[in-house]
N, C-alpha and C positions, 0 to 999 in steps of 0.2 A: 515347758516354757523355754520361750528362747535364753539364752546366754546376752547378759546383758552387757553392751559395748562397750571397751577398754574407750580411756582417752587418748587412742593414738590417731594419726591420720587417715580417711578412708582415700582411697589408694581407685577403686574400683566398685561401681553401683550398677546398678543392673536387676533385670526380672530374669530368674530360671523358670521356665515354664515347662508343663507336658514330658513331666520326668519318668522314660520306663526305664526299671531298675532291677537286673535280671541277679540272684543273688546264689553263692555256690558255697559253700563249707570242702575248704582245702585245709590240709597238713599245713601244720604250723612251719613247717621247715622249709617251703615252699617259699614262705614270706621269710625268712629268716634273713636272708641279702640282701633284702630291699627296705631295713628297717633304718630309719636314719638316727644317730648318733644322739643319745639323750631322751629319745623315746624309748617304749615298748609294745609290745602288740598287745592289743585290746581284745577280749574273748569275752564274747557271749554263752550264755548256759555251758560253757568250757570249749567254744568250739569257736574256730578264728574263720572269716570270710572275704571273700573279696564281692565286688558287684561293677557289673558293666551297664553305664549310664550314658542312656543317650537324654539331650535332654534340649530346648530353644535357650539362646542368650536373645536376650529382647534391651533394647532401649539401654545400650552400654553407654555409658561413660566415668571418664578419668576426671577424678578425684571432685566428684557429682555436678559439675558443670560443664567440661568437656566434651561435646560429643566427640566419636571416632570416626572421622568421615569415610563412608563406605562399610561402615565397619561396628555398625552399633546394633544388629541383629545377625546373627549366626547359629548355626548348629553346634553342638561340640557332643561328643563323645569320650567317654574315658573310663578305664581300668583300676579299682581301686583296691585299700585295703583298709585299715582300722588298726590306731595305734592311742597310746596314752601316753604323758607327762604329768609326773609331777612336779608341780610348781610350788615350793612352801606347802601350805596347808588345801590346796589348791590342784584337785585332778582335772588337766584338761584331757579330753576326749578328740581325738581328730583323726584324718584321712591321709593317706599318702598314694599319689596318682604313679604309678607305675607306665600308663602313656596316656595322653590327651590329645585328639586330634580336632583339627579345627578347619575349615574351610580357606580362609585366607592366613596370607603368609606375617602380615603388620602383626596379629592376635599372637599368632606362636612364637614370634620374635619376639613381643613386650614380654610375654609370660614368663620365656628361658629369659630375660635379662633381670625380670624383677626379681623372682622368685625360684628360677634355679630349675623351674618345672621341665619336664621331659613332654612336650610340643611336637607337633609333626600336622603336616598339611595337607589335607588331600579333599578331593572335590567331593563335595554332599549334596545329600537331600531329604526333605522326611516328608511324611506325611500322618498326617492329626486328622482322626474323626472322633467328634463326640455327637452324633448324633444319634438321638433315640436314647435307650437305655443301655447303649453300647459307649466305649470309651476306648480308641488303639491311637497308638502310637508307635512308626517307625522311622528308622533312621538308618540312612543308608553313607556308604561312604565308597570309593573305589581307588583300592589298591593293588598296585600291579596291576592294571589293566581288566581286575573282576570288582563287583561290587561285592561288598560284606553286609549285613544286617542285622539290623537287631530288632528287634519286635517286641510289645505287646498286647494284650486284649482283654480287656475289665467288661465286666456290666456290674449293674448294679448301683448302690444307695455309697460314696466319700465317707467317711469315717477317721477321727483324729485317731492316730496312731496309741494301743493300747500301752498304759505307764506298765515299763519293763519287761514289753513284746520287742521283738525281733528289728518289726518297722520303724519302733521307736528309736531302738539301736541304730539302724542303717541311716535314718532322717539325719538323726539329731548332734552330731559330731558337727560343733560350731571350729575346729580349727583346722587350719593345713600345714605339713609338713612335706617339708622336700631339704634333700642333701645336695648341693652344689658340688662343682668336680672336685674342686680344694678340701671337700670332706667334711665342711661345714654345714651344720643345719638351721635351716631358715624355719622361721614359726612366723605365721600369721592368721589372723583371728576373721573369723566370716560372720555374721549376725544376718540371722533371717528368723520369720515368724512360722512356726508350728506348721506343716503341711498335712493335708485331705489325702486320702490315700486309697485306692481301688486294689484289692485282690487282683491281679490277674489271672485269669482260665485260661489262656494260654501264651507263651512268652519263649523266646529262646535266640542263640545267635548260629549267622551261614556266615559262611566264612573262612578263610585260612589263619584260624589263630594261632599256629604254631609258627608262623612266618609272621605274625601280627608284634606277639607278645611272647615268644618263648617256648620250649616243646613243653612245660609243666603247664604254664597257664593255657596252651592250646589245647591240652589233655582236659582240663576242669573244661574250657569252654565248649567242647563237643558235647557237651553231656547234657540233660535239660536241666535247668538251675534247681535250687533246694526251694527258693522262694521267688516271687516277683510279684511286683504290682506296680503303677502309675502313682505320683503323687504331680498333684497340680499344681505345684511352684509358689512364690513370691517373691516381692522385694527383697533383694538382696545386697549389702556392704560389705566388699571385699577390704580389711585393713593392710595397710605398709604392712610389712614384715621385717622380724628381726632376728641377729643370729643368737643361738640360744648354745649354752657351753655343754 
């Protein structure tokens, strides 16, 4: 079930849509520099992941009445990983983006001011067919002058993610975390409802990820993922964020 809503202010609303979610099991030590201050890294059946998510922002706006003009449907893609806090009696579960990129320049600019996120711009494109008993999803973006990609390919019957499978793991992490240059870490809280989820049969990223994200994370992304599948989105409320000690 989702994480039910703090009473703080929602900051950002929107639909995630047509999410492929391409997922690798890397050394813990790999994440070890990118952990921010007052978390720790979250591990599944003892094994830590990252996952590269391409995914549509649909019908954005600030602070739910807002539209963004120009600016209220986009692609984004982004590199993540999985960390935890304790909070009092209280484990929150959440994500830290290691890059997000986005098509326009307004998106990356709010993101790095609000929340400290690591943003970057570059021109996209995807394409979604769900026709038949097929399901793919790509996402493409162009940097340095080549396109990158990311892909997948489902068929098949949606299925809610199984309680204390892998999917359910990657879904369901309701917070974000990001460290600001100052060394501070900002928390904020995301509330969305349970997502449908397709197996994918085949899934993987082209690309120069050593020049993208790092020669470590470029190493994991040549390789074909541990896992993937599409999940088909919903409503979603991004909350304000706050610095946590």
């Amino acid at each position: 079930m989702k994480e039910p809503a703090p009473a703080e202010r929602v900051f950002l609303s929107a639909e995630w849509r047509d999410l492929a979610m391409l997922n690798y099991e890397v050394d813990p030590r790999l994440l070890s520099p990118y952990v921010p201050p007052g978390t720790e890294l979250d591990f599944f059946g003892g094994k830590t992941f990252v996952s590269l998510v391409g995914f549509r922002f649909l019908r954005t706006r600030l602070f739910e009445i807002l539209p963004i003009p120009f600016h209220s449907n986009f692609d984004e893609v982004n590199l993540r990983f999985y960390v935890r806090r304790q909070d009092g009696a209280t484990l929150r579960r959440g994500v830290v983006f290691t890059r997000e990129i986005v098509p326009r320049r307004a998106i990356a600019d709010l993101a790095r001011l609000a929340y400290g996120e690591n943003y970057t711009r570059h021109p996209m494109r995807h394409s979604i067919n769900k026709g038949g008993a097929c399901y793919s999803a790509e996402y493409e973006w162009q940097f340095e002058r080549r396109w990158c990609r990311l892909y997948a390919l489902a068929a098949g019957i949606p299925a809610t993610p199984l309680e204390g499978g892998l999917e359910q793991f990657i879904t369901e992490h309701y917070w974000g975390y990001s460290r600001k240059r100052n060394g501070v870490c900002v928390e904020y809280h995301v509330s969305h409802d349970p997502w449908l989820v397709w197996t994918a049969a085949s899934a993987g990223f082209e690309g120069d990820g050593e020049t993208l994200y790092g020669s470590g994370f470029g190493r994991v992304l040549a390789r074909e993922p541990d896992s993937a599948f599409i999940a088909d989105g919903s409503p979603v409320q991004v909350f304000m964020g706050r610095r946590i000690s």
